[in-house]
C-alpha positions as CSV (number, residue, x, y, z in Angstrom):
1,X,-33.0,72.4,-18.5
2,X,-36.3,70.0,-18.6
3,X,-37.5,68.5,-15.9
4,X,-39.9,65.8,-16.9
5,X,-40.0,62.9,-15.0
6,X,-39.5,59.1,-16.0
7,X,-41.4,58.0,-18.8
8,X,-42.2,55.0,-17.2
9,X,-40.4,52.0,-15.9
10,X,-40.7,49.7,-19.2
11,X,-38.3,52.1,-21.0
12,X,-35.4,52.3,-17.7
13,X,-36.1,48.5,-17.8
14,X,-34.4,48.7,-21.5
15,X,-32.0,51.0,-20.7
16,X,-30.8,49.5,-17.7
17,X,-30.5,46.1,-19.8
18,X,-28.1,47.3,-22.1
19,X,-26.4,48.9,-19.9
20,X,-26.1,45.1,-18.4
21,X,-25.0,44.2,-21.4
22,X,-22.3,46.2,-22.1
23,X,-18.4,45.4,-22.3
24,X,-17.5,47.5,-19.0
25,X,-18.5,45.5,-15.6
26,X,-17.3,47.5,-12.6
27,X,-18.0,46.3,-9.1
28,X,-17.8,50.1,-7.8
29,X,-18.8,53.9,-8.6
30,X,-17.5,56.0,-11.3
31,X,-15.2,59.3,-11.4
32,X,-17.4,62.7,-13.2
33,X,-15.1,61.5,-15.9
34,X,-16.0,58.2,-16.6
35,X,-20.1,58.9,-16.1
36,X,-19.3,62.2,-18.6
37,X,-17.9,59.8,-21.1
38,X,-20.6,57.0,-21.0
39,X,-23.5,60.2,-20.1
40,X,-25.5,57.8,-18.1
41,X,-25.5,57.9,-14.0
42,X,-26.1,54.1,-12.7
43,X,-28.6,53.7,-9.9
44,X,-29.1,50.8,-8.0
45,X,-32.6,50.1,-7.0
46,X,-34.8,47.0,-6.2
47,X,-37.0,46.3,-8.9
48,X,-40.2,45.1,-7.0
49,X,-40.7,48.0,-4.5
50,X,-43.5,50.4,-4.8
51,X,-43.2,53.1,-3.9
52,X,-39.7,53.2,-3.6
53,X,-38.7,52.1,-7.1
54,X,-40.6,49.4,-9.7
55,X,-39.5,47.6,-12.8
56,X,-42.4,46.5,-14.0
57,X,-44.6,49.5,-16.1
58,X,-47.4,49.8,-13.4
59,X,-49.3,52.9,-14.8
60,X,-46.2,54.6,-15.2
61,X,-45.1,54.6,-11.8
62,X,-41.4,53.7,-11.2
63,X,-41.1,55.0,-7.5
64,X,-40.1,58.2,-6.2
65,X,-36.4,57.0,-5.9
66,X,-36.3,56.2,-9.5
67,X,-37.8,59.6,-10.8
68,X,-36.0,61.7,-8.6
69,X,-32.7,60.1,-9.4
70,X,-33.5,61.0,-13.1
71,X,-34.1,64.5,-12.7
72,X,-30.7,64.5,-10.9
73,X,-29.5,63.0,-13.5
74,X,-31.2,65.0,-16.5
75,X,-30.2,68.0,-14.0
76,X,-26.2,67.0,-14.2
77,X,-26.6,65.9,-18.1
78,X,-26.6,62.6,-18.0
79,X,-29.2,60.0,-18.8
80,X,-30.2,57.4,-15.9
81,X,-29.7,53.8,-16.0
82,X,-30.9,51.5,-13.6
83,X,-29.3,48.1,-11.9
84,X,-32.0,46.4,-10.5
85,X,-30.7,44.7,-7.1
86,X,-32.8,42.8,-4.7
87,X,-31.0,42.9,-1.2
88,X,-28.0,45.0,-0.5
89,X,-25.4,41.9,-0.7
90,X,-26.2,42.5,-4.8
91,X,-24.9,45.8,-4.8
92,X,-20.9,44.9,-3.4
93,X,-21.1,42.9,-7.1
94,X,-23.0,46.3,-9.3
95,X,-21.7,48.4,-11.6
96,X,-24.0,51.1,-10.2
97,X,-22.7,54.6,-9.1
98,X,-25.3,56.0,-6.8
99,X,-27.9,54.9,-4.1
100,X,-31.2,57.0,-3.3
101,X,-32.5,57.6,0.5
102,X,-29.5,57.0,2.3
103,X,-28.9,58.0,5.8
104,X,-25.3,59.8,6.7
105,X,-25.0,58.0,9.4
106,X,-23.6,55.2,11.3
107,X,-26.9,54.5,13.2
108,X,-28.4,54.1,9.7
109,X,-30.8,50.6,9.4
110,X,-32.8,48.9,6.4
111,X,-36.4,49.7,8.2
112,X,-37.9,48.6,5.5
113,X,-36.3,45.0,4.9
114,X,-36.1,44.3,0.7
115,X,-39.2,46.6,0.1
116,X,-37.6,49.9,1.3
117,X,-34.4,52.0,1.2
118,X,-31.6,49.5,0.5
119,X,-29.1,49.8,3.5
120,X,-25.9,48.9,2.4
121,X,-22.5,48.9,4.1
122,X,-20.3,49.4,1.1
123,X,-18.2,52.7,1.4
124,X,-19.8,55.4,0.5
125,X,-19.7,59.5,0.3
126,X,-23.0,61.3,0.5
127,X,-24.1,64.1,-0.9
128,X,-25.8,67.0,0.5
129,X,-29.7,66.0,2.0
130,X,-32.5,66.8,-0.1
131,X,-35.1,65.6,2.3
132,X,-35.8,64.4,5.6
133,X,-37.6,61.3,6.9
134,X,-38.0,59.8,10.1
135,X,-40.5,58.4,12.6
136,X,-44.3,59.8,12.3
137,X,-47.3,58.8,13.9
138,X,-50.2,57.3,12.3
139,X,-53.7,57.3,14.0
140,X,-57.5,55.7,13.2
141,X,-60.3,58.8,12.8
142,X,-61.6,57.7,16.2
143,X,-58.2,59.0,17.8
144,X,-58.0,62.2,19.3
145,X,-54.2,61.8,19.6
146,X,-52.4,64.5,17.4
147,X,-48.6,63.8,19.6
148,X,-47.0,61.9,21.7
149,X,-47.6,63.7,24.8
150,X,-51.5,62.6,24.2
151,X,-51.1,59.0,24.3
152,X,-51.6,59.5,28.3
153,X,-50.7,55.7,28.8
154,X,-52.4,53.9,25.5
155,X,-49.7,51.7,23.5
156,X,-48.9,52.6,20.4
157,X,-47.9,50.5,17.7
158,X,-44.2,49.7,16.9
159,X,-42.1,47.2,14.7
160,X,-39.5,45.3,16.5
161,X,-36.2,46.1,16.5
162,X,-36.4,49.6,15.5
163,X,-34.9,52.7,16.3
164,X,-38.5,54.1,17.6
165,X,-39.3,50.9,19.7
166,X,-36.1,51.6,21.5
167,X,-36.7,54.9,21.9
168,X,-40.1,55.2,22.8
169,X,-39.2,52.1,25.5
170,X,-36.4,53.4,27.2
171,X,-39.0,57.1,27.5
172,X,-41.1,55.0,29.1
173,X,-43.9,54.8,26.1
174,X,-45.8,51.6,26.4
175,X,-45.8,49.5,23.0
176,X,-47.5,46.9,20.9
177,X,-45.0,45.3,19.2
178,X,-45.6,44.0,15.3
179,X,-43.7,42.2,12.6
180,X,-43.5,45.0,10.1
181,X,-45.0,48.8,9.7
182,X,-47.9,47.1,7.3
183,X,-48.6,44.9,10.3
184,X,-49.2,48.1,12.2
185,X,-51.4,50.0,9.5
186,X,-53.4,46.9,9.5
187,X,-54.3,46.8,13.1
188,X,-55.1,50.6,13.0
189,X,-57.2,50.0,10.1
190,X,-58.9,46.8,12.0
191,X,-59.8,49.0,15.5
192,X,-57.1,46.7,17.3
193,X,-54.7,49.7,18.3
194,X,-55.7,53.4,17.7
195,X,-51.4,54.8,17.1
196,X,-49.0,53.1,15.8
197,X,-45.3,54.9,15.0
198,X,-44.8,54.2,11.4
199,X,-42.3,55.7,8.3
200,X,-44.5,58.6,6.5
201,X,-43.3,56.9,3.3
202,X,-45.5,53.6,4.5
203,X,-48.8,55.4,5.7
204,X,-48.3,57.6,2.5
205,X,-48.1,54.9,0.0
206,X,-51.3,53.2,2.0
207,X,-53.7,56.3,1.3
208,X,-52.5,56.4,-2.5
209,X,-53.8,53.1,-2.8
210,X,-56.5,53.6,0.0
211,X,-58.0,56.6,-0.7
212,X,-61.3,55.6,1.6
213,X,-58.7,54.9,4.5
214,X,-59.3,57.2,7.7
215,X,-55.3,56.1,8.8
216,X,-53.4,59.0,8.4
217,X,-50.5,61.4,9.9
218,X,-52.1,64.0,12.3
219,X,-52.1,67.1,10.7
220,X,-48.4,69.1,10.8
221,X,-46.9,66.4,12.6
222,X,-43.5,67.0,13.3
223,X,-41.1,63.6,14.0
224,X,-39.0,63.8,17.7
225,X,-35.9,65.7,17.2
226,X,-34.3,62.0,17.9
227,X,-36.8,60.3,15.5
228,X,-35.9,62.1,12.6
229,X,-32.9,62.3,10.2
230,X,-32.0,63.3,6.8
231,X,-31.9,61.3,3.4
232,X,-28.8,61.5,0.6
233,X,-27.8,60.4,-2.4
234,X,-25.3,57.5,-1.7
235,X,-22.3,57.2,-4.1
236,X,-20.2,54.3,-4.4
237,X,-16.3,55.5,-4.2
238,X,-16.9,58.6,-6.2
239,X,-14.3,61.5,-6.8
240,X,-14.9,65.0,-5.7
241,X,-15.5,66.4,-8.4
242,X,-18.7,63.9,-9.0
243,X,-19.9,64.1,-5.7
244,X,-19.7,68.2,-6.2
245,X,-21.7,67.8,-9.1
246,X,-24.2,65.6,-7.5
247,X,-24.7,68.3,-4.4
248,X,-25.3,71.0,-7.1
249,X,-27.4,69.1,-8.9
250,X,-29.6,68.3,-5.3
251,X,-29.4,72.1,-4.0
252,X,-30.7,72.9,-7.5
253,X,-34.1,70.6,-7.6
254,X,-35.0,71.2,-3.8
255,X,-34.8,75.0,-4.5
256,X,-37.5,74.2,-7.3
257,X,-39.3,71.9,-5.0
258,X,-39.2,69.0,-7.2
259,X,-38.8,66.2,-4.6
260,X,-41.6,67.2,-2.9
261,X,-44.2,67.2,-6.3
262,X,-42.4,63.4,-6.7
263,X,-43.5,63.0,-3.5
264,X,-47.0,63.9,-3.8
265,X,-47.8,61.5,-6.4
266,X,-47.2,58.7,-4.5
267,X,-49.1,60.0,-1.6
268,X,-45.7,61.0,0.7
269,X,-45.6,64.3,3.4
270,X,-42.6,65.4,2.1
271,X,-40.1,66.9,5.1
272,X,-37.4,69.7,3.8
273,X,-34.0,68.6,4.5
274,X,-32.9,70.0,8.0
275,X,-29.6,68.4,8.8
276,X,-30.9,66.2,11.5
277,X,-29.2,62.8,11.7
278,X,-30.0,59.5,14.2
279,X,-29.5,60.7,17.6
């Protein structure tokens, strides 16, 4: 089967508007049988959020959520369609069948706020992980910190409210506390804190379009056991035979490392899918 990845947003954009358009509206996910009869596998995705997913044709890149839902798709013989949602209250009223980077579990958060991983809490099955994610550090070139046993006292950036500002409190970590993980690239980037504990997705995305940047993840970091968990595919009220289908399709395109090569071309340290989940 071919692999090639999403020919750019503009012609999902089309797809995804006549899917729209169509006679069927469903508030919910399909069976196997229903997506085999239509061929297309609905995604849900916001439509302003690089590098996550994109509507409009920005050299080609639709985010790594959107091309790696199509090669599932293309992988399972379907084509992908796209419903473009801007919080995760739009997707109770969707006709969309599956959500990308979706953590199993009930300590799951939207990190990210509209401009990441829609969090959503909507029933839904998951399928097996395809990759994991989690809580990294990001430095400045000056710092000689490489984990966080070296911090030796220095606060280290945080966004409020977070899993890792929790954590790193209650372990006695002292923090600098920002309004979002740009916030925290920003002041690393201006001298004004040296570490900051960030989502790889978010320093990844900064070096794509900051190649000159000196931030970056210490080389081989490995997130805290407690800091790190795994990403799905999220489907809305599927049967089993769908969501079997869907975990094939996944255990097929990590064995051919095809989410990490999405990954790379939006700057991202891909992590292999270990099973770890919010602790």
């Amino acid at each position: 089967m071919h692999h090639g990845l999403i020919p750019g947003s503009a012609a999902i954009a089309i797809l995804a508007t006549l899917i729209a358009q169509g006679t069927t509206h469903r508030a919910d996910g399909a069976s196997l049988a229903e997506v085999r009869q239509n061929g297309i596998l609905r995604l849900c995705a916001n439509p302003s959020a690089l590098p996550y997913s994109n509507l409009t044709d920005r050299g080609g890149l639709a985010g790594f959520k959107v091309e790696l839902a199509e090669v599932l798709a293309h992988e399972m013989g379907f084509e992908l369609g796209v419903t473009w949602v801007r919080n995760a209250g739009d997707i109770k009223n969707s006709d969309c069948d599956v959500l990308m980077d979706v953590v199993a579990s009930a300590a799951s958060y939207d990190r990210e706020g509209l401009t990441g991983p829609l969090t959503t809490h909507l029933p839904l099955r998951y399928s097996r992980p395809y990759a994991d994610s989690g809580v990294v550090l990001a430095i400045s070139s000056r710092s000689s910190v490489r984990r966080l046993e070296d911090l030796h006292g220095q606060k280290i950036g945080v966004m409020a409210g977070t899993v890792e500002h929790e954590w790193l409190a209650k372990h006695g970590f002292r923090v600098s506390v920002f309004a979002s993980q740009e916030d925290i690239i920003a002041a690393i980037e201006a001298g004004e804190i040296e570490v900051g504990a960030t989502n790889p997705v978010v320093v990844g995305w900064y070096r794509h379009e900051h190649p000159s940047t000196a931030v970056r993840i210490p080389d081989g970091y490995e997130p805290e056991p407690a800091l790190r968990w795994s990403v799905s595919v999220g489907l809305r009220r599927a049967d089993d035979a769908l969501l079997a289908a869907v975990d094939a399709a996944v255990s097929r395109v990590v064995e051919q490392r095809i989410p990490a090569q999405i990954y790379a071309k939006y700057g991202i340290t891909y992590l292999p899918p270990s099973g770890a989940g919010l602790q």
